[in-house]
C-alpha positions, 0 to 999 in steps of 0.5 A: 734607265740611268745607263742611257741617261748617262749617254745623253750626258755624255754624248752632250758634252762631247758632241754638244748640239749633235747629242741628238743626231748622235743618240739616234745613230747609236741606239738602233745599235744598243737595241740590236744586241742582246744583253749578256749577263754571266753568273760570276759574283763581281768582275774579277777573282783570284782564278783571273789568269790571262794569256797574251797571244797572237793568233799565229804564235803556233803554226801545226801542220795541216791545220789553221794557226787558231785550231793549233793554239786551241788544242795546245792550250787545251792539252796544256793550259786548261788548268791554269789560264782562265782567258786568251786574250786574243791580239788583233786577228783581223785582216791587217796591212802592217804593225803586226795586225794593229792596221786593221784593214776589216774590223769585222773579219779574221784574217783568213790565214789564222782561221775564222770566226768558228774557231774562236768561237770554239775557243771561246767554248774552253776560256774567256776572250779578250779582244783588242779594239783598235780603237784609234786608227785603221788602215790606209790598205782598208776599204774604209780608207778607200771609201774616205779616198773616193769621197764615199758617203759615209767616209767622208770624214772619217780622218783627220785633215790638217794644214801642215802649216800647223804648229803641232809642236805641243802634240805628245809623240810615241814614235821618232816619225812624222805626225802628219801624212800626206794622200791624193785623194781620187779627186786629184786633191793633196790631203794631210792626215793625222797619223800618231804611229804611222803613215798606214795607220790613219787616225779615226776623226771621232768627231764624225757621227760616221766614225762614232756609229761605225766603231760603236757597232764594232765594239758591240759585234766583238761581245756578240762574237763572245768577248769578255775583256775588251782592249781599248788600243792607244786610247789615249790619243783618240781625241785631238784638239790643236793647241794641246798636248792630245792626250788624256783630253777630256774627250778621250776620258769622255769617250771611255765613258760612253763605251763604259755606259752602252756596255753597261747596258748591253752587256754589263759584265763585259770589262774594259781596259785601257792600253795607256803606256804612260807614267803611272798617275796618267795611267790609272786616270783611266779609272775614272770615278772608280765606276765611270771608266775602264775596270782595270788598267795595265800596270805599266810601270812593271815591266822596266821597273822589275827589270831595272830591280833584278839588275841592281839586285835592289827592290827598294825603287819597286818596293817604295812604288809598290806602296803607292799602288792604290784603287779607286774601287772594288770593281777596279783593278790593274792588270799587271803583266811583264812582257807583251807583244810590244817591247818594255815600255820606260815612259813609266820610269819617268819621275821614278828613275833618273834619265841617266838610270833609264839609258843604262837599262837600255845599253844593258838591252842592247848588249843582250841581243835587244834594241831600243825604240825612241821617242821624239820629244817636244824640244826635237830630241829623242829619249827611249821609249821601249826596249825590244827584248823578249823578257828572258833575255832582259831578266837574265842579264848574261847571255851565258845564264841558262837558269830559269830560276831567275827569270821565273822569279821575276814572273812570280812578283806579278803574280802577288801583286793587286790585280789580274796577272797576264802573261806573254806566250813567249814568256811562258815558253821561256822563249829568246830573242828572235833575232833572225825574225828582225832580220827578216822585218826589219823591224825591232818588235819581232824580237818577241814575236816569233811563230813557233812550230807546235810539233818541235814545240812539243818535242822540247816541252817533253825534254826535261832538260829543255830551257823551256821546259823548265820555265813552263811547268813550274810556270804552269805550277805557280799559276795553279796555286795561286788560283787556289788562293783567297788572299790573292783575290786581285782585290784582297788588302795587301802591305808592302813589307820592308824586309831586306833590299834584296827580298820584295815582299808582300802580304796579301790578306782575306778573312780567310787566309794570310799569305806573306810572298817572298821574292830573293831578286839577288844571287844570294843566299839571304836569311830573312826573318818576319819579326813584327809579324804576328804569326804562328811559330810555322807557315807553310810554303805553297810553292814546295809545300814544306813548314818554314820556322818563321824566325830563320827563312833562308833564300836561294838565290833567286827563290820565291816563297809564299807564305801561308797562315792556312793549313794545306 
């Protein structure tokens, strides 16, 4: 068969003369789990909306944090989300679940495995798989520590008299760490973003068994999406810059080409925050890697446009947005669990440019996270603020209307939209939450209490409520469209510097969309456009005289050639 043919290749070029050894470790794996085949045509429609959410963003009373946010999305969401993606729900030590102490476990306080299960009855699951490190508070660890056969290898030991000065940093801290081991000896590990979280060596046949059986225990457990997490540090090699190494590449490809045999429906995404071009490297051959990426460069770059009230930056990056395939696509978000990312504004924005968005940050209640440079400085490297508080821009504004403008562009663009739960509920920054953490991220990572939730959708007048049912509404037309399959042909249109515009495209259907990003009333015109004399807006439903469209201040349109 030519998936397992692609293995061995694989397997040759990373692991060289261990190929064997390495295939006789994975296959016991690969014949252990049963295919998983669905019945939808291709991987990806327009019916493709993501929810981005921690286990235990929801807390109701007398009742575990999953059953709470299952019955939330199902009174409130069925109609719109198509897929919960799930942040790491296992039991962790520290950065929010990303030091996964038992990969294999639901952190008891969220629940179990029955329940996203039951969840998994209702929408599809995505899944994080943290695939670069574990935690030092894990048995794993322990196991490596005490010199356990089978862990023995397991991280990253490195002189730290090594020249590591070529190694490209996401974080201001330490690269290395240093542990006793059981045996009394001192041992410095390889730690990318902190000392409780310990690289995996995947050079060990251990490490490369281990976290192939993790990956396949996820789709048994009904996972559809799967999150590669900080993928692109997986792979070291002394003397390189260790990241996107060929290797790391090379591993995506094995993960792609078991999955290909195993389950051959389930997709991959790389988590790769990092200029564009980097990004979407991660597609590989169009065939060979991830089937969709995040679109990292969004998220600030649709920030820094409604701050300037000017899409030209955006609209000119837009125009270079390209597919390797049709079975590739982006996945494109504004907010997440983590900050804004700016790494992606590097070559498309001056340093200078990318300071001023963080001062605007910091005057609204966020704060910036840095970055330690090759040359010992440091520059930003996300803006930790909860998307509302950025767009808006006026801690006096209570409109949603601008901050809903915002989300509408994401869900015009090629690819699959995904949205934070907080910015579907309109949430602020949580500032008491970063008093308690001391930690910068848990601005945009507050546990809501479902009932008050609740209390505040049903008042009309609420900030949340009136950015969630039009949210809710926008998501459901956009579902019904043909045009805006995440691979439908879309241009880039050059309207007005204030309006982005887009025209997306099936046999079936045109759709001009429309963003004001300004505060202005603008009249705009689609002239050069062969269009009837009428098209009707989705969003309100009214006939629009295609030679005088006026937009609000801060109003969105789509524009459709079909009949309604």
């Amino acid at each position: 068969m030519a998936e397992l043919g692609r293995v061995k290749r694989i397997l040759k070029r990373i692991y060289g003369d261990r190929e064997g050894e390495a295939l006789e470790r994975i296959m016991p794996l690969i014949e252990r789990f049963s295919v998983k085949k669905s019945d939808k045509e291709g991987y990806f429609s327009q019916e493709d909306v993501v929810l981005i959410t921690y286990g235990d963003s929801l807390l109701g009373e007398g009742q575990v944090p999953l059953v709470t946010l299952h019955d939330f999305a199902s009174t409130y969401l069925k109609d719109a989300i198509s897929t919960v993606h799930f942040l790491p729900f296992f039991p962790w030590s520290s950065d929010d679940g990303f030091s996964v102490m038992d990969f294999f476990t639901i952190n008891p306080e969220l629940g179990s495995w029955e329940e996203v299960v039951a969840i998994g009855s209702d929408f599809q699951l995505m899944f994080d798989y943290v695939v670069n490190h574990f935690s030092s508070k894990g048995q794993w660890f322990e196991n490596y520590l005490a010199g356990k056969e089978g862990h023995v290898d397991f991280a990253m030991e490195v002189d730290p008299a090594t020249d590591l000065s070529q190694v490209t940093r996401p974080r201001a801290l330490p690269l290395l760490s240093e542990y006793k081991k059981n045996d009394g000896s001192t041992v410095h590990l390889w730690t990318t973003f902190s000392a409780d979280q310990i690289d995996f060596n995947f050079r060990s046949l251990d490490v490369l068994e281990k976290m192939i059986e993790v990956l396949l225990f996820y789709v048994q457990q009904g996972a559809t999406i799967l999150r590669l997490d900080a993928i692109a540090y997986l792979w070291k090699e002394i003397g390189t810059n260790c990241i996107h190494l060929n290797q790391t590449h090379d591993m995506v490809k094995l993960f792609r080409s078991i999955l290909d045999l195993v389950a051959p429906d389930v997709i991959i995404i790389t988590e790769t925050n990092v200029p564009h071009q980097e990004n979407i490297s991660y597609f590989g051959d169009g065939k060979d890697e991830a089937q969709m990426v995040y679109n990292f460069t969004l998220p600030p770059l649709l920030f820094y446009s409604f701050l300037k009230e000017d899409t030209t930056v955006l609209t000119n990056w837009a125009k270079g947005l390209h597919l390797e395939s049709a079975s590739n696509t982006f996945f494109n978000f504004t907010a997440s669990h983590d900050g804004i990312g700016v790494r992606p504004l590097e070559g498309i924005l001056p340093p200078e440019e990318i300071d001023a968005l963080a001062e605007v940050v910091k005057a609204n209640g966020g704060q910036v996270s840095y970055k330690r440079n090759p040359d010992g400085s440091d520059s930003p490297y996300e803006l930790n603020i909860t998307y509302v508080d950025a767009i808006l821009a006026d801690p006096e504004s209570t409109r949603a209307e601008k901050f809903l403008a915002s989300q509408s562009i994401q869900y015009v663009l090629p690819g699959v939209p995904a949205t934070y739960i907080h910015s579907l509920l309109g949430s602020r920054n949580w500032l008491e939450g970063v008093k308690q953490t001391g930690r910068a991220r848990t601005v945009n990572r507050e546990k809501l209490d479902a009932e008050n939730l609740v209390s505040e959708l049903k008042d009309p007048e609420s900030f949340r409520a009136r950015v969630f049912f039009p949210y809710i509404d926008l998501i459901k037309v956009r579902k019904e469209q043909q045009a805006f399959h995440p691979n439908a042909a879309f241009e880039i249109l050059e309207i007005d510097p204030k309006v982005f515009a887009i025209k997306r495209y099936s046999q079936e259907q045109t759709i001009y969309a429309l963003t004001n990003i300004s505060s202005k009333d603008l009249g705009v015109s689609l002239s050069g456009e062969e269009v009837a004399d009428q098209i009707t807006d989705l969003i309100t439903g009214e006939r629009i005289t295609t030679d005088s469209i006026t937009l609000k201040p801060y109003q969105y349109m789509w524009l459709s050639t079909m009949d309604v």
